[in-house]
C-alpha positions as CSV (number, residue, x, y, z in Angstrom):
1,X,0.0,0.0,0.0
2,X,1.5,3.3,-1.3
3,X,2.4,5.7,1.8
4,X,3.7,9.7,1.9
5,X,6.6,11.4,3.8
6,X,5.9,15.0,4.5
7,X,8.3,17.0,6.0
8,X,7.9,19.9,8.8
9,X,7.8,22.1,10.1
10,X,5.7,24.4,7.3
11,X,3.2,26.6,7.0
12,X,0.4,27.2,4.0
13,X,0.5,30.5,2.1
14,X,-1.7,31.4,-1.0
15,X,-5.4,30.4,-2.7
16,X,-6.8,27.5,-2.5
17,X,-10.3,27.1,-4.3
18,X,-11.5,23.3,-3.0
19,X,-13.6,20.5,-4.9
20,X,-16.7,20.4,-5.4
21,X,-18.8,19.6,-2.3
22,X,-19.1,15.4,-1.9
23,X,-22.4,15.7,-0.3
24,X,-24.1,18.3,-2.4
25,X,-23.0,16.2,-5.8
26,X,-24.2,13.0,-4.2
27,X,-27.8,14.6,-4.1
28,X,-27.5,16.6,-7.1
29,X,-27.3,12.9,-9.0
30,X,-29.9,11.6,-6.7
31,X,-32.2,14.7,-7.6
32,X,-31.3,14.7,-11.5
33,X,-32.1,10.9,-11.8
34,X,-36.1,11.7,-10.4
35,X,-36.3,14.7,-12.2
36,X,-38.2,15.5,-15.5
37,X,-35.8,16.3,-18.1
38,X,-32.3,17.2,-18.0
39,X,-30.5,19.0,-15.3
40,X,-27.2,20.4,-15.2
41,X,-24.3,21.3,-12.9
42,X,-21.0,22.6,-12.9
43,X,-18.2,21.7,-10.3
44,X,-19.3,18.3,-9.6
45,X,-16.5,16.5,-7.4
46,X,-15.3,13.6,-9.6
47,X,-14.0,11.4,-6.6
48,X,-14.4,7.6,-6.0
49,X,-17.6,8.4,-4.0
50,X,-19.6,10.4,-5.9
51,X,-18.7,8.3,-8.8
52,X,-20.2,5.0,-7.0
53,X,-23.2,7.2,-6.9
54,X,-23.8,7.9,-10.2
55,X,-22.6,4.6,-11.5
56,X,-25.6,3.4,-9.5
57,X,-28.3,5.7,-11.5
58,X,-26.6,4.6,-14.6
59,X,-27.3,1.1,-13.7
60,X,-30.7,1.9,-13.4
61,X,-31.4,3.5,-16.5
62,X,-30.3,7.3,-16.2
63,X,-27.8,9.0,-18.5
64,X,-25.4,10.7,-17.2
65,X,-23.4,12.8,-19.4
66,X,-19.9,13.7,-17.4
67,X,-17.2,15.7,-18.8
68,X,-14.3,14.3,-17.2
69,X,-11.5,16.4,-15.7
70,X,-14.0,19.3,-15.8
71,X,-16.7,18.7,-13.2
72,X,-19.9,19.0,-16.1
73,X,-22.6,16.8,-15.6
74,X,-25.5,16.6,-17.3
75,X,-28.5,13.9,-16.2
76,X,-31.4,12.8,-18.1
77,X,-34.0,12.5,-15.2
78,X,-36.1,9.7,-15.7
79,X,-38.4,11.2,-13.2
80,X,-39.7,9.8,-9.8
81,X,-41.0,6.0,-11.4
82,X,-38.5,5.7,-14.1
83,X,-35.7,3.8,-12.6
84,X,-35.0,0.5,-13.9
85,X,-34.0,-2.5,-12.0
86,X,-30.1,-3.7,-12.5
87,X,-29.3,-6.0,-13.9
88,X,-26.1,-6.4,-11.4
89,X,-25.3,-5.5,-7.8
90,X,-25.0,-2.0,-7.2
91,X,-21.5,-1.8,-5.9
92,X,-21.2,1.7,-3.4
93,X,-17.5,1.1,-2.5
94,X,-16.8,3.0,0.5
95,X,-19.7,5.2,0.3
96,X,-21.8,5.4,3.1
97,X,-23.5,8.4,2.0
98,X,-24.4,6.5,-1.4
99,X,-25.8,3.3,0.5
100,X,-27.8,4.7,3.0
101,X,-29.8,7.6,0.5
102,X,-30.4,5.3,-1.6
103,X,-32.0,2.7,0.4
104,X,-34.4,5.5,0.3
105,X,-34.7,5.6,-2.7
106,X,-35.2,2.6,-3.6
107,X,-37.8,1.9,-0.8
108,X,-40.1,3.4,-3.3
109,X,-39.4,1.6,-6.3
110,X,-41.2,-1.6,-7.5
111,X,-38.2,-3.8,-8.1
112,X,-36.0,-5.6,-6.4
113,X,-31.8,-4.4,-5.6
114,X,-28.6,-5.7,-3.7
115,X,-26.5,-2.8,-2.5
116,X,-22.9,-4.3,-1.7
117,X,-20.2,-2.2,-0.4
118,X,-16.3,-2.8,0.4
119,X,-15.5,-4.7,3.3
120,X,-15.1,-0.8,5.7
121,X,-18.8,-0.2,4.1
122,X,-19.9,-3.5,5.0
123,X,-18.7,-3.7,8.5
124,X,-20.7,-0.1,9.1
125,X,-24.1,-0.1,11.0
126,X,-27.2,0.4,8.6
127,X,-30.3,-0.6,10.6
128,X,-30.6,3.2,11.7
129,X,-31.8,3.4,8.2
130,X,-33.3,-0.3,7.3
131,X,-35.1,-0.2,10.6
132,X,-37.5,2.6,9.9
133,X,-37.5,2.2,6.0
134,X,-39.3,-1.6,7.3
135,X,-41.7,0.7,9.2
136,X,-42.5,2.9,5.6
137,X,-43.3,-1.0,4.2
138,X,-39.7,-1.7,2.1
139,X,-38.5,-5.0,2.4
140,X,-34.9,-5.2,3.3
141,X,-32.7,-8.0,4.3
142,X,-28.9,-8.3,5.2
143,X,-26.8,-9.3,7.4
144,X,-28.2,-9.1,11.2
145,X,-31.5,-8.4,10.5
146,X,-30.6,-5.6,7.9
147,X,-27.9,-4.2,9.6
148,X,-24.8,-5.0,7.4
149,X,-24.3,-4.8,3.8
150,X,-24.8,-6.8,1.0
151,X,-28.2,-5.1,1.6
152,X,-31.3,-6.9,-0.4
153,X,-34.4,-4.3,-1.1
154,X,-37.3,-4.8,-2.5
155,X,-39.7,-1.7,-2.5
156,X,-43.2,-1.4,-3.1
157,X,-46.5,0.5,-1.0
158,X,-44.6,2.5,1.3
159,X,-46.9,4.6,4.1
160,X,-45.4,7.8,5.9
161,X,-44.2,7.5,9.4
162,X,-43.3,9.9,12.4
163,X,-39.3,9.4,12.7
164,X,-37.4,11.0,15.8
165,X,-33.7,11.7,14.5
166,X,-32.3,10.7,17.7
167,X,-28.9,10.2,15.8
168,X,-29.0,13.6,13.8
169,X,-27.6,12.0,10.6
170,X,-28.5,13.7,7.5
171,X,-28.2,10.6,6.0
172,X,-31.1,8.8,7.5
173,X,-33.2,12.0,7.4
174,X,-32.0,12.1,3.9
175,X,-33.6,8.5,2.9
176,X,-36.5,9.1,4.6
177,X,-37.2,12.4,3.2
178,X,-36.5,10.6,-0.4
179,X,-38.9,7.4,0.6
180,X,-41.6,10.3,1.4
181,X,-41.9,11.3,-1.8
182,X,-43.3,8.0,-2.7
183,X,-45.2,7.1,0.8
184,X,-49.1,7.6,1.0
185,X,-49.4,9.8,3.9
186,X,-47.3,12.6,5.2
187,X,-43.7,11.5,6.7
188,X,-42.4,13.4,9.5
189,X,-39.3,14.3,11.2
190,X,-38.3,15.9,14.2
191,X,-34.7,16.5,15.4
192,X,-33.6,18.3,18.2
193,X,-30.1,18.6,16.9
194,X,-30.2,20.0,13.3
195,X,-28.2,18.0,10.7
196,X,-27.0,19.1,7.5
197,X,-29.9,20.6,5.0
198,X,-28.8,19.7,1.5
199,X,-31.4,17.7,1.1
200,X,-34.3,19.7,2.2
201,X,-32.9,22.6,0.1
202,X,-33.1,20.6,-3.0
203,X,-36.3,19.5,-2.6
204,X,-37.3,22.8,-2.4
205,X,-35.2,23.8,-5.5
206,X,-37.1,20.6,-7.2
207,X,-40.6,22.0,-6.1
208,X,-41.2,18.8,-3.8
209,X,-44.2,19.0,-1.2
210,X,-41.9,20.0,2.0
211,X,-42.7,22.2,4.6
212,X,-41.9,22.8,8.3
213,X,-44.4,22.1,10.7
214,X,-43.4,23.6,14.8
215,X,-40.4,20.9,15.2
216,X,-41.4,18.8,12.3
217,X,-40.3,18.6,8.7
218,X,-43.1,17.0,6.9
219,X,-42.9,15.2,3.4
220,X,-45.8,14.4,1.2
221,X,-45.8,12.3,-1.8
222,X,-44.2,13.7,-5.1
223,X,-46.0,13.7,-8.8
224,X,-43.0,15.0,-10.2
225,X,-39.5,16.9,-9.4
226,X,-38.0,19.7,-11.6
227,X,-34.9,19.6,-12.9
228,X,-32.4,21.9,-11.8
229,X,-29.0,23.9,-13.0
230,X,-26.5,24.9,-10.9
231,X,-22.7,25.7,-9.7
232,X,-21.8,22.7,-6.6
233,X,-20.1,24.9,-4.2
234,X,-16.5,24.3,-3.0
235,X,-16.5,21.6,-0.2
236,X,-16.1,22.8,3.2
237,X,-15.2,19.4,4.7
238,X,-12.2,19.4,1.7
239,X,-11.3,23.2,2.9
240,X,-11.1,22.4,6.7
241,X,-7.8,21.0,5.9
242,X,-6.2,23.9,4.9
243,X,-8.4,26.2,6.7
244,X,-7.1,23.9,10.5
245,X,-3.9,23.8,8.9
246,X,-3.4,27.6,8.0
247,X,-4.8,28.9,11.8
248,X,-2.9,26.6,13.9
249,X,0.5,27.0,12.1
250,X,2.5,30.9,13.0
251,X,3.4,32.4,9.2
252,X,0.1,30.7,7.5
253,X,-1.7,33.3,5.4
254,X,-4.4,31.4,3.7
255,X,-7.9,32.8,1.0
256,X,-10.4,30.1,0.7
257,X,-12.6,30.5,-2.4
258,X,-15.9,29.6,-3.5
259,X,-16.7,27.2,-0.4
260,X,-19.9,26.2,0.9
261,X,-20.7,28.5,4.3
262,X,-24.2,26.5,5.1
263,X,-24.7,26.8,8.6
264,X,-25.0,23.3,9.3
265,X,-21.6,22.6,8.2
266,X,-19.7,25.8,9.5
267,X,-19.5,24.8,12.9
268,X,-15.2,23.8,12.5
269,X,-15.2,28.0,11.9
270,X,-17.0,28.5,15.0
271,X,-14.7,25.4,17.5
272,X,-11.9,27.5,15.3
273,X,-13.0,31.3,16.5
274,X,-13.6,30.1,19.9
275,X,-9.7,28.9,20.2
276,X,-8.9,32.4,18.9
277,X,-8.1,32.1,15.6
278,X,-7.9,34.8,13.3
279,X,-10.7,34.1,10.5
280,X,-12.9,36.8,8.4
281,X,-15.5,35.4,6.4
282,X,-16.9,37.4,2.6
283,X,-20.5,36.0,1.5
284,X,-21.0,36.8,-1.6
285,X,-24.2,34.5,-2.3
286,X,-27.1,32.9,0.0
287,X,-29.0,30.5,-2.7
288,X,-29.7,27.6,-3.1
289,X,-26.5,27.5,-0.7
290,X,-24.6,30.2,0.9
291,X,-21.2,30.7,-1.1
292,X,-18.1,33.0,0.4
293,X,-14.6,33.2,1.1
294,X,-12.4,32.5,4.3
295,X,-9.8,34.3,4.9
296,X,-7.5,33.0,8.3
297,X,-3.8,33.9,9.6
298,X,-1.8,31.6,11.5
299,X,-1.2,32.1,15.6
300,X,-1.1,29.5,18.5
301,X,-4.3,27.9,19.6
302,X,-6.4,27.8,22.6
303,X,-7.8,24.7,24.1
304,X,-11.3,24.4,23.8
305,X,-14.4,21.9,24.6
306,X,-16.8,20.6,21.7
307,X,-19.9,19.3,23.7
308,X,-22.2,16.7,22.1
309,X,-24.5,19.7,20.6
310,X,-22.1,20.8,18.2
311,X,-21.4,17.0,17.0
312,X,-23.6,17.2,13.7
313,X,-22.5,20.4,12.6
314,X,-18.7,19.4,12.2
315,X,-18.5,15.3,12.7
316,X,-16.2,15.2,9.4
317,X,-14.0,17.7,10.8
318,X,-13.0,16.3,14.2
319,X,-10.3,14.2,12.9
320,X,-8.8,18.2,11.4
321,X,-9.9,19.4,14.5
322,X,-8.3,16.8,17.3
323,X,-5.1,18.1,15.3
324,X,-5.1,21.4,16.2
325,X,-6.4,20.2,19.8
326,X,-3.7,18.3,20.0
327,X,-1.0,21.5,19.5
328,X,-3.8,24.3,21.2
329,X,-2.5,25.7,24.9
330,X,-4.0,24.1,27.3
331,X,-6.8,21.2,27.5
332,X,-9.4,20.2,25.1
333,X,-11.9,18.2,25.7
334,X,-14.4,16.3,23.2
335,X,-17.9,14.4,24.4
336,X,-20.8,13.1,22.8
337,X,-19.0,12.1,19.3
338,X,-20.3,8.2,19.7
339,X,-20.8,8.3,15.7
340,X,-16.8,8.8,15.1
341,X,-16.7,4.9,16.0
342,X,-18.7,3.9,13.1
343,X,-17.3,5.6,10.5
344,X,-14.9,4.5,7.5
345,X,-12.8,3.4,10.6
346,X,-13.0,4.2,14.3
347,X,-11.7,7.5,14.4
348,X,-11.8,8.0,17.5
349,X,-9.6,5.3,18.3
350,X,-7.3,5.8,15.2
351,X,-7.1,9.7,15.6
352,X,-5.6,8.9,19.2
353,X,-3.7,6.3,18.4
354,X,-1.9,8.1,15.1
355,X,-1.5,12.2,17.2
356,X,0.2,10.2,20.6
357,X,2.8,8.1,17.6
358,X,4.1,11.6,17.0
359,X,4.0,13.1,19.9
360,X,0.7,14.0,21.1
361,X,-1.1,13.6,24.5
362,X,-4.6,12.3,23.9
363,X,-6.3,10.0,26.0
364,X,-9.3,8.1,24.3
365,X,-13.0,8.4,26.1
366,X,-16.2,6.4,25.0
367,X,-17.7,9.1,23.1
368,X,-14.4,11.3,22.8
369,X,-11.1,12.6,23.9
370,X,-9.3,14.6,26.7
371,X,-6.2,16.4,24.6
372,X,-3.8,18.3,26.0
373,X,-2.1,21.0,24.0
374,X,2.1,20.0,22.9
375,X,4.5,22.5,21.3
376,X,4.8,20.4,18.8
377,X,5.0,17.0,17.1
378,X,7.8,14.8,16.7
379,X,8.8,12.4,13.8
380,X,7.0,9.2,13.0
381,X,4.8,7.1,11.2
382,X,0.7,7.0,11.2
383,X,-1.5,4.7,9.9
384,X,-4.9,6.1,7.6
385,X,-6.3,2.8,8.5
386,X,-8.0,3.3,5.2
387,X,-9.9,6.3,5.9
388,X,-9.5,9.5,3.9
389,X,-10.4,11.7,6.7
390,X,-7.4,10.2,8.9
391,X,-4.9,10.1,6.2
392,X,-5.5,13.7,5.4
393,X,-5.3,15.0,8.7
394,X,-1.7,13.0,9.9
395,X,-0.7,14.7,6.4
396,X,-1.7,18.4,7.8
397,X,0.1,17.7,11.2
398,X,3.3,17.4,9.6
399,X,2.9,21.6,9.2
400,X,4.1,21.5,13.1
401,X,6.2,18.2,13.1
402,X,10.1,18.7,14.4
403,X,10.9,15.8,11.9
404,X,9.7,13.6,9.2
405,X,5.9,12.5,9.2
406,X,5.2,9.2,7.0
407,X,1.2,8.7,6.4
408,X,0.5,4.7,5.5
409,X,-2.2,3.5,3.1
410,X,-3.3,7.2,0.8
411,X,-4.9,5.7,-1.9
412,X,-8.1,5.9,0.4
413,X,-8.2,9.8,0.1
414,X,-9.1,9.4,-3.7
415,X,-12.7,8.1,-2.1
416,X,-13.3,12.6,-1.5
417,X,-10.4,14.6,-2.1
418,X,-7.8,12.7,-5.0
419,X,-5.7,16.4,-5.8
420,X,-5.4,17.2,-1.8
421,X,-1.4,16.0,-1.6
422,X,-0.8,18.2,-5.1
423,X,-2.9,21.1,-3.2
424,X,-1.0,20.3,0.0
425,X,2.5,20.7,-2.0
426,X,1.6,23.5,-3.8
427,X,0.3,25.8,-0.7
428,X,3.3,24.5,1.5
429,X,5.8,25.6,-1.3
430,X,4.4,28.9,-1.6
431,X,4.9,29.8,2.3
């Protein structure tokens, strides 16, 4: 398995414009493929992911019409009944995002699918979607009672249900919000911790019957979805990389361009802010998503405390974020982040593990981490233990590392970000 040596310390200086955002081009497939007629969009992220996605779709009768190397996509939507069956499995790779929406989706359709997934994919929990999907009236089976991939569905009459988002994953309000549109009845959903909104703000783009009801988002069934045009936004998950990297690290003067600034994902600016950094923020759109710059300056970091509340709004940036944690003044603290355990890998586990190889002082909780704040990290070797997220963040560390910093196992960062060692280069050789 290939590996990287990066060598510190470093700092980032320059412009860095990221990908397109993995999240929004997973639903802006998903929404093409239902709609009526073709839609269009510009800065689609062409990583492994997003590619299982529409691979999917194109196995179930929707062309898709991808200039490669430019992020173009056109989709032919089908509309809301005119998916096929496939004739083969419908691989998602390391996808979770890809697996779980769809088993939404598919809840509606009248045909029968197997969803497989890579052996990380398999091994992660799915009843929090299969579970209440099997309420709506889809018939799923898998391992455990549904649980694990290879996932058998077979949709049909599905009914609304009232669904509490205990977990607040977008991704299981996500599927249920996309089985609504085919459920007799209204299907409603109340969380008490707001996930990410993508979804609901496409439905609304796609003139879907979705409203807001006191704490409930309510769903009704669809006739038909529009189909839309527009520019994907830059991925804030991609930019919080650069954006940790730049604020933590003395002599970092970084712009970020054309990045998403949705509230529910901006909450690694606010954990950042709160440990002093210097950040200023330019919005120069707010639909369908609010668009801006981020402009930040490198200083030393504060310890801080990220309390189970602020979980959803940053749970793929914790792994960033336990870096600069790890180098802050002082003692952070993070609780309530059970769902880091059942990601691509534990991260948790692996995020402590990898930071205290090189020097760090973390000590792992059940739902978190007590860090307390170094001067800096030593030489050594970490292991991405196959997830991008990891790999990517022992890569940034190296910015404050006495010594050389080898990363194990990268090809698993093609899955979201596949330039972000040529982007890491080239800001690092411009400080």
């Amino acid at each position: 398995m290939p590996s990287k040596v990066l060598n510190g310390p470093s700092c980032l200086k320059g412009i860095f414009v990221p990908p397109g955002d993995k999240s929004i081009s997973h639903r802006a497939v998903m929404f093409g493929a239902l709609a009526e007629g073709q839609s269009s969009f510009t800065h689609f992220l062409e990583a492994e992911d997003c590619l299982r996605t529409l691979t999917a779709f194109e196995c179930m009768g929707v062309p898709m019409g991808l200039e490669k190397g430019t992020g173009r996509l056109t989709v032919d939507g089908v509309g809301l009944s005119g998916l096929c069956a496939p004739k083969g499995d419908l691989d998602m790779g390391n996808s979770g995002t890809s697996m779980r929406i769809l088993l939404g989706i598919l809840a509606g359709q009248r045909f029968k699918a197997t969803l497989t997934g890579d052996p990380s994919l398999s091994s992660r929990p799915m009843r929090r979607v299969t579970q209440p999907l099997k309420k709506m009236g889809a018939q799923i089976k898998g391992r455990d009672n549904g649980n694990f991939a290879p996932l058998v569905i077979h949709g049909g009459r599905l009914k609304g249900i009232d669904f509490v988002n205990e977990l607040s994953s977008a991704q299981v309000k996500s599927a249920l919000l996309f089985a609504g549109l085919y459920a007799e009845g209204q299907t409603r959903i109340q969380e008490f911790i707001p996930s990410r909104d993508h979804t609901e703000r496409f439905l609304r783009m796609c003139g879907a019957p979705l409203r807001q009801e006191g704490e409930w988002l309510v769903v009704e069934k669809a006739v038909r979805l529009s189909p839309l045009h527009m520019a994907i936004p830059g991925d804030i998950s991609a930019a919080a990389f650069f954006l940790v990297g730049a604020a933590m690290t003395p002599g970092s003067f970084l712009t970020i361009e054309n990045v998403c600034l949705n509230p529910t994902r901006t909450g690694v600016i606010r954990v950042l802010e709160r440990m002093g950094a210097k950040i200023e923020i330019k919005r120069l759109k707010e639909e369908p998503e609010p668009v801006g710059c981020i402009y930040t300056e490198g200083c030393r970091l504060k310890g801080t405390r990220i309390p189970k509340e602020e979980i959803p709004a940053l749970i793929d940036e914790l792994p960033i974020l336990m870096v600069a944690m790890a180098l802050a003044e002082g003692e952070s603290l993070i609780t309530g982040a059970h769902e880091l355990r059942v990601k691509e890998t534990d991260r948790i586990q692996s995020m402590v593990h990898n930071l205290n190889a090189i020097g760090g002082s973390l000590q792992e909780l059940p739902d978190g981490c007590i860090i307390k704040g170094v001067e800096h990290f030593s030489s050594g070797t970490g292991q991405s233990f196959g997830d991008h997220r990891t790999a990517m963040s022992l890569a940034v560390a190296s910015l404050a590392a006495e010594g050389e910093i080898r990363v194990e196992d990268i090809d698993c960062v093609a899955t979201s970000f596949p330039a972000f060692f040529a982007e890491f280069e080239r800001l690092k050789q411009a400080a």
